[in-house]
Structure formats: C-alpha cells, structure tokens
C-alpha positions in Angstrom: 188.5 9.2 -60.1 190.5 10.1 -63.4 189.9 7.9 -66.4 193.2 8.0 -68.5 191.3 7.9 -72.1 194.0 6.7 -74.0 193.6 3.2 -72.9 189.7 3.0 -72.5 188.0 2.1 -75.4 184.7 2.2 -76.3 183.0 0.8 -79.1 179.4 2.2 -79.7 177.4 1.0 -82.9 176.4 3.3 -85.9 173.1 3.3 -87.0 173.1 4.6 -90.6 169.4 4.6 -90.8 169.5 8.5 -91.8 168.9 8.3 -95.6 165.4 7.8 -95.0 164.9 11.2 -93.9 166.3 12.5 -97.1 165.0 13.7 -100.2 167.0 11.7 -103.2 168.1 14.3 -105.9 169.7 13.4 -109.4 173.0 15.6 -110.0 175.5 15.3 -113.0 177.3 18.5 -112.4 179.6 19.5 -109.2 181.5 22.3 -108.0 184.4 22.3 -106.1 185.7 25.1 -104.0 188.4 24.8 -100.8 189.6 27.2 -98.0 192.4 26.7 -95.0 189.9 24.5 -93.2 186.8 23.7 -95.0 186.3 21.8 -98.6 182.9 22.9 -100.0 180.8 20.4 -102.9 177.7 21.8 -104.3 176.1 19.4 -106.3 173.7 20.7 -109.6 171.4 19.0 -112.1 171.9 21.0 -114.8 169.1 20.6 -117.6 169.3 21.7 -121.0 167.0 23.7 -122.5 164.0 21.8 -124.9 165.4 23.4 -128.8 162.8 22.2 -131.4 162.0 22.8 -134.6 164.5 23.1 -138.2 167.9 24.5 -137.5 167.0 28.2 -137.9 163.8 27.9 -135.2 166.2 26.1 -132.9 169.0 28.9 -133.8 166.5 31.6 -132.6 165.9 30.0 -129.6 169.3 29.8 -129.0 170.2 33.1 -129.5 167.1 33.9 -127.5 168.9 32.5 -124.3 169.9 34.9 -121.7 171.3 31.8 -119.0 171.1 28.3 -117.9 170.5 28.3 -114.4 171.3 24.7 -112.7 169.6 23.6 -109.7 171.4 23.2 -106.6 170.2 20.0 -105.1 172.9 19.5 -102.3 175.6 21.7 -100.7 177.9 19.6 -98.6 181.3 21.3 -96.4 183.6 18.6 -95.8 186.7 18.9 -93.7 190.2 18.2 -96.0 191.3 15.5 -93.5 188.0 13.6 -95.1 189.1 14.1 -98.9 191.4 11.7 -98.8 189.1 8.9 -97.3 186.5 10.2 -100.0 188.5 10.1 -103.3 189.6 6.6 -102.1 185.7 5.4 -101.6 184.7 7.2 -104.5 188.0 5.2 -106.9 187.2 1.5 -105.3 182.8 1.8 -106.4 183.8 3.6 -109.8 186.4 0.7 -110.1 183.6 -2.2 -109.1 181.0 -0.6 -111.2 183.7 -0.7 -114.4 183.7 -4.2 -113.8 180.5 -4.8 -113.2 180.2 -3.0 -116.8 182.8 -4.9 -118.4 180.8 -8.2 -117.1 177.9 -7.3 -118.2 179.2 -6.5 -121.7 180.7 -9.5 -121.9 177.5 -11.6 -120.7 175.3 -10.0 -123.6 177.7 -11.0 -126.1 
C-alpha cells in the first residue's frame, strides 16, 4: 500500500526539555562567519584583563600584554534557511525587553 505523503499529516508533540542537559555559559561577544550551505556562530566571553595600580603601573601592565584570548563557550552551525526565522525571534524579545525597560523606567519614576 502507497501512502501519498502530501495529504497525510501528522502532528507529533515537541518536548523541549533539552536545556537541562546543558551547561549555561555567559557570552557578550559573537562571531559570525557563512559558506554556500552552512552559517557558523561562535559565541565568546571575552574578559578584560584586572589593570591596577596609578596610571603608569597600569600602563606597564598594558604594555606587558602579549593577547586577550576569549573563551569559546558555544559554537553553533545553522543552516541560512534558519537566519531568517532567527533574526526575526531574536528583533520581537529585543523589542519586548525595550519595553519591558521603558516600563520599568517609567514605574521607578
């Protein structure tokens, strides 16, 4: 018996349960790269160095720096038929959380 897949539908539930398995990480730093086929995010928490003492001491230091190395804390390959679905998700929280600001500045005053 052939089953013609275009007009059987199936609807099967999505348990997205998963972040319990993972490791939270802070980042404030990404990098972007893209091929043909493949969009690639690495995600970084980049720390600056700890400079103390009077401007010369902190000067020295400075000058005493060879690199600042980031930590990778995620690498994710996304397909570029996702982007668009991202950027979108990504622009409606950013704008709830601007108004969620805005409120908030406005219920302090």
């Amino acid at each position: 018996m052939e089953i013609d897949s275009k007009k059987t539908q199936f609807n099967v539930p999505i348990n997205w349960s998963s972040e319990r398995d993972v490791t939270p990480r802070y980042a404030n730093q990404v990098m972007i790269n893209h091929s043909d086929d493949i969009f690639t995010l690495l995600f970084f928490d980049f720390q600056t160095p700890l400079l103390v003492g009077n401007e010369e001491e902190i000067a020295t230091q400075i000058s005493k720096l060879t690199e600042i190395k980031p930590i990778c804390v995620a690498k994710l390959y996304l397909p570029p038929s996702f982007i668009p679905s991202l950027i979108s998700a990504l622009e409606q929280n950013h704008s709830i959380y601007q108004g969620e600001i805005s409120s908030n500045k406005q219920d302090d005053q």
